[in-house]
C-alpha positions in Angstrom: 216.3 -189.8 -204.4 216.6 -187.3 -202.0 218.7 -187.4 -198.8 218.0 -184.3 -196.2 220.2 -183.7 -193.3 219.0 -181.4 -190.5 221.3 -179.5 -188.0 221.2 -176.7 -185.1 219.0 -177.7 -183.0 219.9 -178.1 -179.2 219.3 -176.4 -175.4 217.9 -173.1 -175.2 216.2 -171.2 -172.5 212.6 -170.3 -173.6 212.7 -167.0 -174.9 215.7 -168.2 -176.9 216.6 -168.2 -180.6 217.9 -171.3 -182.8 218.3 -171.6 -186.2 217.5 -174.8 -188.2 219.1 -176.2 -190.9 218.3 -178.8 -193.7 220.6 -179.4 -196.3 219.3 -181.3 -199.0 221.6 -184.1 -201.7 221.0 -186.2 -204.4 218.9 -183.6 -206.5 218.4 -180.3 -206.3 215.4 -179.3 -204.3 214.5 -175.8 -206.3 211.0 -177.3 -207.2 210.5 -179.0 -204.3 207.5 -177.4 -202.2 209.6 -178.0 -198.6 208.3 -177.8 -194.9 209.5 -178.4 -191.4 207.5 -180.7 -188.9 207.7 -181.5 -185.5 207.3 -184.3 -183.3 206.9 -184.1 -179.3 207.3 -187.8 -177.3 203.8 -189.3 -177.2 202.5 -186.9 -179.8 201.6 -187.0 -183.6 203.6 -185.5 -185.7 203.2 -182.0 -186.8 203.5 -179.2 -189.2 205.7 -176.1 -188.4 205.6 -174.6 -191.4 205.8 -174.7 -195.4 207.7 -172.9 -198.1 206.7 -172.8 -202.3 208.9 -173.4 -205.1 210.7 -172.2 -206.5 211.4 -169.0 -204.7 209.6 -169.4 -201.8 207.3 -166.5 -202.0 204.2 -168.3 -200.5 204.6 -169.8 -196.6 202.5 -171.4 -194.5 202.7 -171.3 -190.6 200.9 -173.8 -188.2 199.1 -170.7 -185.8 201.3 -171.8 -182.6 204.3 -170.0 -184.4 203.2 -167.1 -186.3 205.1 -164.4 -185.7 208.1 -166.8 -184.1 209.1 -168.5 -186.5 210.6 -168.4 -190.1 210.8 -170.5 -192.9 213.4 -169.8 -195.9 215.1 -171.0 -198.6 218.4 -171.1 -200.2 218.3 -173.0 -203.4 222.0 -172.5 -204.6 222.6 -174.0 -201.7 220.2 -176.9 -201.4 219.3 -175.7 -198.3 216.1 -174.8 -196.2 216.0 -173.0 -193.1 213.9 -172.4 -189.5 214.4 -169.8 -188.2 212.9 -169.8 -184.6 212.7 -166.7 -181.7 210.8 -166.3 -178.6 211.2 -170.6 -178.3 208.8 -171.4 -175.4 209.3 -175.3 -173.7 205.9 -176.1 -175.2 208.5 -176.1 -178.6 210.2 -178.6 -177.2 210.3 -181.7 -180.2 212.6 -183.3 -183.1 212.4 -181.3 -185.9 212.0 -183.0 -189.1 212.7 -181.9 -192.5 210.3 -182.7 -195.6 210.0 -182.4 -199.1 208.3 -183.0 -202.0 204.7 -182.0 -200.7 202.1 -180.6 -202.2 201.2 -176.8 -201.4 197.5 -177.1 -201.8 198.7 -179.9 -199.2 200.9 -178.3 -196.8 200.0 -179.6 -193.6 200.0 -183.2 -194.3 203.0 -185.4 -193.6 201.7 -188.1 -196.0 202.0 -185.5 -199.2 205.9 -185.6 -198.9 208.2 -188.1 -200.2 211.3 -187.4 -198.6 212.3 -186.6 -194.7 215.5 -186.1 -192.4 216.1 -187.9 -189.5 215.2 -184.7 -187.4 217.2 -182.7 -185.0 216.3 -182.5 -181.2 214.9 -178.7 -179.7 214.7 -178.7 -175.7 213.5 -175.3 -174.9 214.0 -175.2 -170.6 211.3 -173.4 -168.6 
């Protein structure tokens, strides 16, 4: 099993920066193909983006935030990370960690096993 924890999210004004956190325990996550979703009230949640094992040398970006946003990871430390700039209020969600997808996969939140509780992102107008 896999528990994920997500932090850093909170109030920003849009044009804002925040960075995302989701630090993974129980097993390590190095083979793990990881994303981040989102989820605005009354909306289906979404894919942000996605990250390959082990190194992360292929992403995947949902076309709302290319070029805003960045997806990393940091297997030593368990950890995956969002980095988002230029937050507009229509970014406004929880943020939920995943992993365990399938690449060929990415954009389905049915493909991953295991998921955070999220982390609320208000970006104000």
């Amino acid at each position: 099993q896999v528990q994920l924890v997500e932090s850093g999210g909170g109030l920003v004004q849009a044009g804002g920066s925040l960075r995302l956190s989701c630090v993974a325990s129980g097993r390590t996550i190095s083979r793990y193909t990881m994303a981040w979703f989102r989820q605005a009230p009354g909306k289906e949640r979404d894919v942000v983006a996605a990250i390959s094992w082990p190194g992360g040398t292929t992403t995947y970006y949902t076309d709302s935030v290319k070029g805003r946003f960045t997806i990393s990871r940091d297997n030593a430390k368990n950890t995956v990370y969002l980095q988002m700039n230029s937050l507009k209020p229509e970014d406004t969600a929880v943020y939920y960690c995943a992993a365990d997808g399938r690449l060929t996969d990415w954009s389905r939140a049915n493909y991953y096993n295991y998921w955070g509780q999220g982390t609320q992102v208000t970006v104000s107008s």
